[in-house]
N, C-alpha and C positions, 0 to 999 in steps of 0.2 A: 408661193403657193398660199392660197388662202386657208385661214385655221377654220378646222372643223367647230361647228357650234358647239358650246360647252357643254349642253345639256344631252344633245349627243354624244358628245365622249363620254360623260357619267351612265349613258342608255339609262336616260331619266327625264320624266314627262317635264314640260315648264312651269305646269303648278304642283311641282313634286313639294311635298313640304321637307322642313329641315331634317327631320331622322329618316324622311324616305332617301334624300341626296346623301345623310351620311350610310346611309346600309347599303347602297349603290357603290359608294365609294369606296368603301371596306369591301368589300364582294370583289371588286376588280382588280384593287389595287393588292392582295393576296391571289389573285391570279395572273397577275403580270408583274409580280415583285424581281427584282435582277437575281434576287437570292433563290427564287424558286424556276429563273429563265436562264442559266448563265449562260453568256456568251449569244444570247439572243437578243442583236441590237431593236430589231422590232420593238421586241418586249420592252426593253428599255426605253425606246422614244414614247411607248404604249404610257406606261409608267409615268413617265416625265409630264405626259398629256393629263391624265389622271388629275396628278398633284393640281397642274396648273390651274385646271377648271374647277375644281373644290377649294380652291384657296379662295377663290372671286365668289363662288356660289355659297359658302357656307357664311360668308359675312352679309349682313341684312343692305347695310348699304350700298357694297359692292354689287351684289345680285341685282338690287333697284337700278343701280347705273348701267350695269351691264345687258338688263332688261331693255330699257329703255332705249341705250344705246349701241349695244353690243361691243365690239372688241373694239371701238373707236375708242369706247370710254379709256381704257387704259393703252392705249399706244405710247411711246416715245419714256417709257421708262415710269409712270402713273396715271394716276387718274384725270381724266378733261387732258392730256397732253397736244391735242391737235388734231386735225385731218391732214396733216403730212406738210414736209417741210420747213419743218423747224415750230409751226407756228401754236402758237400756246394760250390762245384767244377763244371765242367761240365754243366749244363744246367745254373748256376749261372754266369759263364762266358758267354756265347753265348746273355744271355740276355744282359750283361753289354756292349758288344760289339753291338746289334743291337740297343740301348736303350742309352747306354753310353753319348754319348754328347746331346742326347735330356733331359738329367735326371741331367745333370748339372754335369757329373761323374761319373755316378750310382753309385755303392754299394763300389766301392773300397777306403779305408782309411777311417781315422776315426771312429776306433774302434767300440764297440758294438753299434747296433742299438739302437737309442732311442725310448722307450715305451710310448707309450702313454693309455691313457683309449679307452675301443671300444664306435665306434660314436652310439649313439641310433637314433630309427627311429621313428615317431608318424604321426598321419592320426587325423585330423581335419576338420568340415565340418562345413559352414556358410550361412546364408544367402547372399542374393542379396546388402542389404540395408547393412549390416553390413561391405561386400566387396567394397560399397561405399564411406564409411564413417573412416572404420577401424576400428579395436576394438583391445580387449585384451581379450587373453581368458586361462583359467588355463587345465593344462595337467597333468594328472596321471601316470608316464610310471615308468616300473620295472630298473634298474637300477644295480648299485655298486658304493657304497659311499663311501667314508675314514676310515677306521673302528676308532672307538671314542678311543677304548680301548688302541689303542697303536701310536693315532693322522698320521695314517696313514703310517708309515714307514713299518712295520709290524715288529717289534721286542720291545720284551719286555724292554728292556730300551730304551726309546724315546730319549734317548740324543744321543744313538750310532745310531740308525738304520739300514741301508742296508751298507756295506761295498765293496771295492771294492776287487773282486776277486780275491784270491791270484794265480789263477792256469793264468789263460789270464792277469790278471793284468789289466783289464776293457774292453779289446775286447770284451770279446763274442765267442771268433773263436780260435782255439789252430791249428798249422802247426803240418806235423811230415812228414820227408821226406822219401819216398816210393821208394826204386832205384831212375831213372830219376825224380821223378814227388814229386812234393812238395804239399801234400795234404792237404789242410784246412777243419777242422771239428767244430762243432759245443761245445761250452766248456759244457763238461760232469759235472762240478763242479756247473757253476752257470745256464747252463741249455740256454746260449747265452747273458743272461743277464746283463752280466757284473760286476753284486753286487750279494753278498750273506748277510743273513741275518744268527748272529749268535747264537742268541737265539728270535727265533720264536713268537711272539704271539699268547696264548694260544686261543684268539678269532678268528684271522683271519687265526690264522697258516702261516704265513709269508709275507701273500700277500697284507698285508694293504690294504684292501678294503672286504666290506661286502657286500650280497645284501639288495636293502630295494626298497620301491615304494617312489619315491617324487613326490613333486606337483611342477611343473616348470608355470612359467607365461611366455607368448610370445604373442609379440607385433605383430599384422597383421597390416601391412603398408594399408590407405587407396589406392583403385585403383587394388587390387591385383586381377591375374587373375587366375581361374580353374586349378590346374593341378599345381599351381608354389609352388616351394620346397623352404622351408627358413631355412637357418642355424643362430643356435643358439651356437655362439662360446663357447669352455669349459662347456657345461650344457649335456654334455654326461657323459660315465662313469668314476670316479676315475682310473686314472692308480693306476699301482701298484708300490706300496714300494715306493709313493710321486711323482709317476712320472705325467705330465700333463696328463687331465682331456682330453675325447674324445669330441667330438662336438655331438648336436643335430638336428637333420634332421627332419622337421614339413611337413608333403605335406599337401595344403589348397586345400578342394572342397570347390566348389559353388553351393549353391542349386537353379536351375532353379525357377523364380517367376511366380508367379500369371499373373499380369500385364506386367509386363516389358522385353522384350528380349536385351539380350546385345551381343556385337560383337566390342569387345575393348574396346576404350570409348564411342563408338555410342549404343545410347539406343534406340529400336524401341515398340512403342506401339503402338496399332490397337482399335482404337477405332471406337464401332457403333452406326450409323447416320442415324435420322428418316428419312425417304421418305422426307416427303415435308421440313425437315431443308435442305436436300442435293439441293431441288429442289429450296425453296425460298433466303436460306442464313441465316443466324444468326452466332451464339457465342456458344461457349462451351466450359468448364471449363477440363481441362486434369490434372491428379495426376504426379507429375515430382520427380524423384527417392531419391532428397534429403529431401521431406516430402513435398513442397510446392506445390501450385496448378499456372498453365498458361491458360492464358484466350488464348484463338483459334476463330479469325475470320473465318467464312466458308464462301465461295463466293457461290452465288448464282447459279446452273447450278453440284456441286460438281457432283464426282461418284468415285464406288468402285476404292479403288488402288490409288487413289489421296493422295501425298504424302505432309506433310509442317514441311516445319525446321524449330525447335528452336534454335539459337544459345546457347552453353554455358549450355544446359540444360541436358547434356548425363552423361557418367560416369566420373568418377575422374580418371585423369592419375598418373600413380605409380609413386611416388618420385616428384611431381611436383604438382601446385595451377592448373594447368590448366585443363580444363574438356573439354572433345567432344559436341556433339550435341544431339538433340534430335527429333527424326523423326516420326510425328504423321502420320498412313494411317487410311486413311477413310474406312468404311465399310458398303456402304449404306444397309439399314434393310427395306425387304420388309414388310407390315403390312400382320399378320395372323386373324383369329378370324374376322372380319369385321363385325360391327353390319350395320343393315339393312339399318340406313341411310348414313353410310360410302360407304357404296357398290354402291348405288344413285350417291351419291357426285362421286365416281372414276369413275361409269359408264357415267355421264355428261363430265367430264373431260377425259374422253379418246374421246367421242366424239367431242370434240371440239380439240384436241390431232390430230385427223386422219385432220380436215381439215387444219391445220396447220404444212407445211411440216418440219418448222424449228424445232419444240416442240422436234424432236427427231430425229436430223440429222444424230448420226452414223447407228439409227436403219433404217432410209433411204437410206442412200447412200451403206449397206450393200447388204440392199435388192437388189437395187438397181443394183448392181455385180453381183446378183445372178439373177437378170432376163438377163444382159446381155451375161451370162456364159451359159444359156440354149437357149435363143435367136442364138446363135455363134454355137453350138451344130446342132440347127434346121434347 
């Protein structure tokens, strides 16, 4: 079956730019996560699509190749690997030529490719307070381990292990010259790999690695913000036949809090203020996000939307002691429900209100406009 174009899996235009494919990707890949689908293989294959197209799309190079040439570019295990049948010519060259001195040489010399294990990916979701403080949190993901049985070489005597290929003699790539044209293929013997293994493990069957589920621990840095990916060096999967170990890919959500809204390190909270505290002035006590409470002077006269900074009191900045601010708005609260002598008391006080034109100068000087805007009219 032919693979769906990447930029259609991401449901993202071709000149989408970099933070629109990653908002794209983050949008999806939280809607078809296996943790939030379980036991929905769909989701899962969904998922797996996901990854794959955001791995090619968010690297500048990849995207060019894959632009230019679509899924040819990386067939047969990487990049320029062929138009099928082993062969590792033609669209392999035209990359190394476009790509070549950004890639540090690309693909030419230096014998067989080295293998590595494939990176794993995991989705993790935390609170507010926890994203403040940082925490440690353990991870369950499917995997491929060393297989125990043959200490991961995959051959039944662990002293020999994987050998190097007698046919390439460790390339990978066998020549065989064609008339004019000297064609490189992919070595039919060890398969590119450069080693063969010659007696097999009867557990792994050659490949030194099994699958299993482990439990990985990873450290979330206090400060971290929505959305940020952390690698987990070597805690991906077991290469094969000893080879290095893939890395680990953790994406951190932030779950929206109760009280607190954040926008960096600035923390904003909205807190509400009785009538007559907004009108007299007093004190009141605010919850501040590392668990501790700030006493808040109100000045006498407050009103809605009136803003007061705490220094020092915001979120924790990533990799760093220092913290943002924290920005308390007011919200004055009209009173509901009024018992009979409340109602006395405001109706006294709005009378005395009306003869006092300062009690409520923006509500004066509005009106104010608005009799001289019909006045002008007349």
């Amino acid at each position: 079956m032919a693979k769906q174009d990447y930029y259609t899996t991401l449901e993202a235009a071709r000149d989408a730019s970099a933070d629109d494919l990653k908002k794209a990707y983050r949008k999806l890949a939280m809607k078809y996560h296996p943790d939030r689908n379980p036991g929905d293989k769909a989701a899962e294959g969904r998922f797996k699509d996901l990854n794959e197209a955001y791995d090619v799309l968010k690297d500048e190079q990849k995207r060019a190749a894959y632009d230019r040439f679509g899924h040819a570019a990386f067939e047969n295990g990487g990049p320029g690997a062929g138009f099928g049948g082993g062969f590792e010519g033609g669209l392999g060259d035209i990359f190394d030529q476009v790509f070549g001195d950004m890639m540090g040489g690309g693909r030419r010399g230096g014998g067989a490719r080295a293998r590595t294990g494939a990176d794993v990916r995991a989705q993790v979701e935390i609170g507010l307070t926890e994203a403040f403080g940082g925490t440690k949190t353990q991870l369950r993901v499917p995997s491929r381990i060393a297989c125990e049985a043959c200490g991961g070489t995959g051959s039944e005597d662990k002293s020999r292990g994987a050998e190097t290929c007698p046919t390439c003699h460790g390339a990978g790539k066998v020549r065989a010259q064609q008339g004019f044209f000297l064609v490189e293929r992919g070595c039919p013997t060890c398969g590119g790999a450069g080693r063969v293994v010659r007696n097999p493990c009867r557990v792994c069957r050659g490949a030194g690695t099994v699958e299993r589920e482990r439990t990985i621990s990873v450290d979330i840095p206090a400060g971290i913000e929505d959305g940020t990916r952390l690698r987990v060096q070597g805690e991906g999967e077991a290469g094969p036949q000893g080879a290095p170990n893939g890395d680990l890919y953790v994406h951190v959500g932030v779950k929206p809090h109760d009280i607190f809204q954040r926008d960096g390190s600035t923390v904003v909270i909205r807190v509400p203020l009785s009538m007559t505290t907004a009108a007299l002035g007093g004190h009141v006590e605010v919850p501040v996000v590392d668990g501790t409470r700030a006493k808040l002077a109100i000045p006498a006269g407050s009103q809605t939307n009136d803003q007061h900074r705490l220094r020092g009191k915001g979120f924790s900045v990533l990799r760093s002691a220092a913290r943002g601010d924290m920005y308390v708005v007011l919200a004055v609260e009209t009173p509901r429900h009024l018992t009979r002598r409340q109602r006395e008391l405001l109706e006294e006080f709005n009378a005395e209100a009306n003869e006092n034109e300062k009690s409520n100068p923006e509500t004066e000087g509005f009106f104010g406009k608005v009799r001289d805007f019909f006045d002008g009219r007349g």
